[in-house]
N, C-alpha and C positions, 0 to 999 in steps of 0.2 A: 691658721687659715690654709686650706688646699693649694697647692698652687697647678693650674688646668693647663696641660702640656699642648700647648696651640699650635706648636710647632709637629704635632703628629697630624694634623689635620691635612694639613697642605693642600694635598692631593684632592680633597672634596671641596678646598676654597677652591680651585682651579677650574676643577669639573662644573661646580655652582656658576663661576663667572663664565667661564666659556658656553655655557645653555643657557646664563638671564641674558648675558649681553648687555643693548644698551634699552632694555625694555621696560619704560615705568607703567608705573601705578597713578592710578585716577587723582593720586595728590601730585601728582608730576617727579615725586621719588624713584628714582634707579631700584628695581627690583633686588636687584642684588643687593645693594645697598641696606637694605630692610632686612635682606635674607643674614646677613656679616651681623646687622645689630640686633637678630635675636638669637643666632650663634654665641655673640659675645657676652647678652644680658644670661642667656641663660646658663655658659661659662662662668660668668662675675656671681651667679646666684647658687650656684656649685660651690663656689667657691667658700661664701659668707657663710654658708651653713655646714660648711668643714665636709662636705661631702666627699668620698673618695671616688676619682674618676674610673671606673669598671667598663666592663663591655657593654652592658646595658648605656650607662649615661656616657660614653663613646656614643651609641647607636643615636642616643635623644639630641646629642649634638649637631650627628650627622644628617639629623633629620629636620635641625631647625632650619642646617643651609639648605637643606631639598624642599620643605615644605611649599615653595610653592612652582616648583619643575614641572608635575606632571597638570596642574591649571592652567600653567601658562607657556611650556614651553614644548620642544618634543621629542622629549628627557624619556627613553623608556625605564620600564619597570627593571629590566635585564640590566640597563648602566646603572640606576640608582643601586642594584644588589650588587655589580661589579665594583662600584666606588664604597660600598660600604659593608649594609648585610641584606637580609631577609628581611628582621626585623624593624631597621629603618625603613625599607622599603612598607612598613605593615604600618608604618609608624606615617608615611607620607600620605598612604592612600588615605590613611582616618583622617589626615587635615585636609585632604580636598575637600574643596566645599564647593557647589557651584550655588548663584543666586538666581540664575535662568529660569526665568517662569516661576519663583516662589518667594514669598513674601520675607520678612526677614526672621522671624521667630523661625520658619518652615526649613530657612536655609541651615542657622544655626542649630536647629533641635541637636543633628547628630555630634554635638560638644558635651552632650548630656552622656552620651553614648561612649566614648572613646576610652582607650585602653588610660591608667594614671600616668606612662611615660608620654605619648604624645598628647594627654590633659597639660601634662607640663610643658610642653614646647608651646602649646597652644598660647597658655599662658603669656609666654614669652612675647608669640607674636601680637599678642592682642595690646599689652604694655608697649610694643612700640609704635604701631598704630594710635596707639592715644598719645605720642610725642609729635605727631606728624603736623603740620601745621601752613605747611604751604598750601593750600587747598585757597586756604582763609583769605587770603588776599586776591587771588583768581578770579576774574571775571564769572560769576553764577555762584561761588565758595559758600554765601550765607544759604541758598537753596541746597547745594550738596550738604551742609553740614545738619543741617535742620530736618532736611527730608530724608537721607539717608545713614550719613556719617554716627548721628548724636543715638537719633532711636538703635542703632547697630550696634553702639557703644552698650547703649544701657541693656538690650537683650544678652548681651553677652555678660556683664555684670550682674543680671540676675540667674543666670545658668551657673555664673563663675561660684555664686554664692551658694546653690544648692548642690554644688558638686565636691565643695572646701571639706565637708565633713565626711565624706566619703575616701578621702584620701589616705594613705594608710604607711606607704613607703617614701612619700616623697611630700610629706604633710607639710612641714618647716619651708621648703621649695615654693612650696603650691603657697601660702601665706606671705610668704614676701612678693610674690611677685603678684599679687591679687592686693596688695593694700599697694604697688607701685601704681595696678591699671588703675583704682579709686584716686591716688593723687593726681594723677597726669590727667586722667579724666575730669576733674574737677578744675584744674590748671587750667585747660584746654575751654572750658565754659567760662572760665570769668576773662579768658580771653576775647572770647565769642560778644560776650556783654558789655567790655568795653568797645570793641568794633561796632554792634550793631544794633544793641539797645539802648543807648544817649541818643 
């Protein structure tokens, strides 16, 4: 097994935390936080699959902690290539996703579209999003989960699926971390049925 030199990173945990702040996410999760545990899933899935860390999968790291800077924060394009490259940067812009005025198939289509290095980060982030779980207990939690959270899940599970086979360098990757979002996914519903369907 690889072992994924986190201590070269530093520099871009720092730059991440100092632009998320203390800014959550509609589950009440610290951005950053989300942002460290798909850095890290997607480090630990480097790793299991003996991958060697290059400049490419450097770049897909650097871009799990940026993926969501330029959505939410006002992270330029100029820092993201100072803290990393080009190609993170090329890699952050494809995961911005905005849902503003468009339904949810509409927001996710361009997942269909994206380069295979940030298909993988996406990956990454989508697996941690299906761990997420504080929503659930939150005053309105069964309406978000049901009306937005679950249909979001499942558009992005059937994209994840028509995209698996198109994968070519990063195949082994793309498979593990697409049957982790199917269990957590799954997880995450029979949680749902104990809270609110008895």
């Amino acid at each position: 097994m690889q072992t994924i030199p986190l201590e070269d990173f530093t520099l871009q945990i720092a730059f991440a935390r100092a632009k998320l702040g203390d800014l959550k996410d509609s589950s009440g999760t610290l951005i950053f936080d989300h942002a460290l545990r798909v850095f890290l899933l997607l480090a630990e899935t480097f790793a299991a699959c003996d991958r060697a860390i290059d400049s490419e999968e450097s770049e897909m790291l650097s871009a799990a902690l940026f993926h969501d800077l330029l959505e939410d924060t006002d992270a330029s394009r100029e820092e993201i290539i100072r803290h990393s490259s080009q190609n993170t940067l090329r890699y952050v812009e494809e995961l911005t996703i905005t849902f503003e005025g468009k339904t949810i198939p509409a927001a996710v289509q361009s997942v269909q579209e994206i380069s295979e290095p940030a298909f993988l980060v996406k990956l990454a982030d989508i697996h941690d999003n299906c761990t997420k779980s504080r929503f659930l207990a939150r005053e309105g939690g069964e309406n978000f989960f049901l009306g937005f959270f679950q249909p979001l899940i499942e558009e992005y599970q059937r994209i994840v699926t028509m995209r698996l086979g198109g994968c070519a360098s990063y195949k082994a990757e793309a498979e593990r971390l697409a049957r982790g979002i199917d269990e957590s996914a799954e997880r995450m519903r029979a949680v749902v049925h104990c809270l609110w369907k008895n």
